[in-house]
N, C-alpha and C positions, 0 to 999 in steps of 0.2 A: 182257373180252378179256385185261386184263391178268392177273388173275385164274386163267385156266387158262396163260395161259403160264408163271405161279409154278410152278403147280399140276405140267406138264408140266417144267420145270425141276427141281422135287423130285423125281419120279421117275424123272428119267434120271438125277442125281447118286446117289441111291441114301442106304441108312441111313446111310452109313459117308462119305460126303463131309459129309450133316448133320451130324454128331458131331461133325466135325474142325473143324468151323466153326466149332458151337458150343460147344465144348473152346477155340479160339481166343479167340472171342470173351470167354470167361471170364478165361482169361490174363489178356489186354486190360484186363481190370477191374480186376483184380487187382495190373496194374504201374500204371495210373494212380492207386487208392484208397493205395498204398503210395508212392507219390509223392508225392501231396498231404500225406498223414499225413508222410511224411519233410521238405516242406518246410514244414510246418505248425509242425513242432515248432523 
């Protein structure tokens, strides 16, 4: 059940909400690993 409601989720958002998400989500990585390294050093 949960399952298809992902599933039905993904395809109402469509390719282009995935992308931004997961373009986000990279961000996201990308200011924490740069932070860490910044308060590392």
């Amino acid at each position: 059940m949960v399952k298809q409601s992902w599933k039905k989720a993904l395809k109402g958002m469509g390719v282009g909400a995935f992308l931004f998400f997961f373009i986000k989500g990279l961000v996201w990585l990308a200011i924490f690993f740069g932070l860490a390294q910044f308060v590392g050093c």
